[in-house]
N, C-alpha and C positions, 0 to 999 in steps of 0.2 A: 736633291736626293740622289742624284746620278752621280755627284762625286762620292757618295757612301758605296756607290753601286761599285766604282772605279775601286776605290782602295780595298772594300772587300776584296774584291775578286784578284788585283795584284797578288795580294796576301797569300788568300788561298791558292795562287798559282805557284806560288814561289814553294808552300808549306806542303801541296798535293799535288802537281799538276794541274790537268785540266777537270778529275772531279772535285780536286779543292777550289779551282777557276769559279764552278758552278755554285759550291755550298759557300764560297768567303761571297761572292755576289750577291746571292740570299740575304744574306748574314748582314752586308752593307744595307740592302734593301731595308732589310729591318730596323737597323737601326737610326737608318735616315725618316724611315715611316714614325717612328718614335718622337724622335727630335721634331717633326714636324708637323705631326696631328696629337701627340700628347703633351712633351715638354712647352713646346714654344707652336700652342694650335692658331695663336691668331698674329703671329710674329712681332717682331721686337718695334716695329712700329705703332702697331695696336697697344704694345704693353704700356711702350712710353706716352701714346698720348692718354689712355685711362690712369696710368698711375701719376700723372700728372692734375689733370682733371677731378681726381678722387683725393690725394695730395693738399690742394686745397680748397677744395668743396669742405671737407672735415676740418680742419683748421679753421675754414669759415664760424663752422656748427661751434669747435671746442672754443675758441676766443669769444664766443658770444653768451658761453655757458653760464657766467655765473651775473650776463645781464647787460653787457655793454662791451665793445671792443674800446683797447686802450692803443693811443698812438702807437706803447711802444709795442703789439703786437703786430700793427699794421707794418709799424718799420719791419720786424723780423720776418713778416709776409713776404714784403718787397725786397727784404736783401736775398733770402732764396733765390729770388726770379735772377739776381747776380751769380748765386752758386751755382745753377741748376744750368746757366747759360741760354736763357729761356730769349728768344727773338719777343721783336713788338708786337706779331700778334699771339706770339704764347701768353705774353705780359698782358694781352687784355684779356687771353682765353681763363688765364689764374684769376684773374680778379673778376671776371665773371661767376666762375667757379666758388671764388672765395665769398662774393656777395651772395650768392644759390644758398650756400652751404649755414648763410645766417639767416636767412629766411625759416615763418615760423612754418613749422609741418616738414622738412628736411628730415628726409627718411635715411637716419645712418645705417641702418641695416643693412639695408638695399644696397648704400653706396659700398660702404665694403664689401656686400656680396661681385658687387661688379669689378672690385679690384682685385679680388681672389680669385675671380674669373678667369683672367690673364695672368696674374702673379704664379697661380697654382698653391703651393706649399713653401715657397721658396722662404724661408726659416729667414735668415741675415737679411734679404730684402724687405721683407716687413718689417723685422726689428728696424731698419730704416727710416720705414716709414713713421715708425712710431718715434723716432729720435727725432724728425722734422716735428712734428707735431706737440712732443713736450719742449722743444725750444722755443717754438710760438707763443704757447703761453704762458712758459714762465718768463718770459721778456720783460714784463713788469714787476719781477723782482719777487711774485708773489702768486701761489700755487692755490687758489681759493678752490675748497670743498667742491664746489661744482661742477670745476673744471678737470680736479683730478679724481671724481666719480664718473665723469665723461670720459675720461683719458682711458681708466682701466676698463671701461665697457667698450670700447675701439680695440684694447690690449684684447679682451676675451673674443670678440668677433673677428679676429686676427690671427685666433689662435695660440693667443701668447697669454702668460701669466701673470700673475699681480707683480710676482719677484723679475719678470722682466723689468717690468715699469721700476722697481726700487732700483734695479742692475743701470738702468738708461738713467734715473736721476742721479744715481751717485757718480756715474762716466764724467756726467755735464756739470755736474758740481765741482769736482775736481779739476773740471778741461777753465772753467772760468774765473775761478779763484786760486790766488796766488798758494794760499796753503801750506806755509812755513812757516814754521816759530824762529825762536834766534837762529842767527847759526846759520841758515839754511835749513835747518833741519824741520823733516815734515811734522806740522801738526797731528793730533789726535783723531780729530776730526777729519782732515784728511788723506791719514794713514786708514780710516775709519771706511772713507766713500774708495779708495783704492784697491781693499782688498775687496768690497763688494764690487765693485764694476769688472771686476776677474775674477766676482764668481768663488771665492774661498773663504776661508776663514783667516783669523789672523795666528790658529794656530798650525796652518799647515807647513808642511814642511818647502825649504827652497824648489827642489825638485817639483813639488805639485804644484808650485807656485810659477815655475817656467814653465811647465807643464798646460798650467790655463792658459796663459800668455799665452804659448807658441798655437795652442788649439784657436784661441778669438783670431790671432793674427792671421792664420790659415782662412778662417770663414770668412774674415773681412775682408781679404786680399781685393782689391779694387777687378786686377785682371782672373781670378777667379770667380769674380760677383758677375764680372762683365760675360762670361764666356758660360752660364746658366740665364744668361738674358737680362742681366739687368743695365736699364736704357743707359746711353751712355754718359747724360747730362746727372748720371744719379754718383757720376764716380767722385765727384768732390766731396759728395756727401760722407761715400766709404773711407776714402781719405784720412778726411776729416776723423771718422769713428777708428781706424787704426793710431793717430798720433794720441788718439786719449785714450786709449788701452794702453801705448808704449811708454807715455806718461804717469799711468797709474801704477803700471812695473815697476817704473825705475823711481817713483816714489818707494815704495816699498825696498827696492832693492837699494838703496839711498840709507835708508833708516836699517836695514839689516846690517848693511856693511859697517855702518858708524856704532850698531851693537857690539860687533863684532870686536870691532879696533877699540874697544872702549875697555 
């Protein structure tokens, strides 16, 4: 907080003298009182280790939903612990977490209430979350009723919307399927998931359609996600969600152009 204290009051020195000295001090005062009993009240250590813990606790609960885990959701478990850069004992903290979370009487409520606890409101880092979590279980190819009635009750207890959940399946559909017809040229289908995972229609015009682009790119920004507290082992994951929004652009903008020249 003392460095807020320091740059206020340089500030107000430079802007007032010495009663701007006193009120840009305040001012840092406050805003450091902010950043660290509101924003970020149990610090970015705490964040990381419960959004981890909660991470896959619920992915435990959601891979079990519709009755049994499948290997290949167990492999998508275990390649996170690769993405996330997770050490040996985080690798057995997860899978603790993961086995807790398929246990029967697992209270998701509760567990998301503990992840909003630290998280706060943070919009993109939950959508996050929720991106980890629908990669998990469609890893087997196949999105069973139970799991994506479990999915969208994580989405509302999250705060996020059903049309999140469509927005996050049509991203990952896109980012894993090739998606071309002859030519190069994009499919229907997904020309289909491209405009919805940017959020538009397919009759908007170019401008609103760079327009979503540059707004998603902005939110996802890894070193903007980073610099609102999110852990740092969470940056591959943003990464990750900026090349399949630049992907789903330049599908669209791909098939515009070849309108065009046609």
């Amino acid at each position: 907080m003392s460095l807020f204290i320091l740059i206020g009051g340089m500030i107000g020195l430079f802007a007032g003298g010495f009663g701007g000295l006193l009120l840009g001090a305040a001012m840092g005062y406050g805003v450091g009182y902010l950043m660290s009993r509101v924003l970020l009240p149990h610090g970015l250590g705490a964040i990381q280790r419960q959004f981890l813990d909660s991470t896959f606790a619920v992915m435990g609960a959601l891979c079990k939903a519709d009755g049994h885990v499948t290997r290949d959701e167990i492999r998508v478990a275990e390649q996170y612990f690769g993405k996330l850069g997770l050490s040996k004992e985080q690798r057995q903290a997860a899978r603790n977490s993961f086995n807790r979370g398929k246990e029967e009487g697992f209270d998701l409520a509760a567990e998301i209430e503990l992840l909003r606890g630290v998280v706060r409101n943070n919009q993109p880092l939950l959508q996050l979350f929720l991106q980890i979590q629908l990669s998990a279980i469609a890893a087997d190819g196949v999105l069973h009723d139970d799991e994506r009635e479990m999915l969208l009750r994580v989405a509302r207890l999250l705060g996020l919307s059903e049309l999140d959940v469509k927005r996050l399946e049509a991203t990952l559909r896109g980012a894993s399927s090739a998606g071309v017809g002859g030519a190069g040229v994009p499919d229907g289908k997904s020309l289909e998931d491209a405009y919805a995972a940017l959020g538009v229609d397919s009759s908007a015009s170019d401008a609103e359609v760079k327009k979503a682009y540059r707004r998603l790119m902005s939110k996802y920004h890894p070193d903007k996600l980073a610099s609102s507290g999110m852990p740092e082992n969470m940056r591959t994951v943003a990464e990750e969600r900026v090349r399949d929004i630049r992907k789903a652009y330049d599908r669209i903008k791909e098939h515009r152009d070849r309108q065009q020249a046609a």
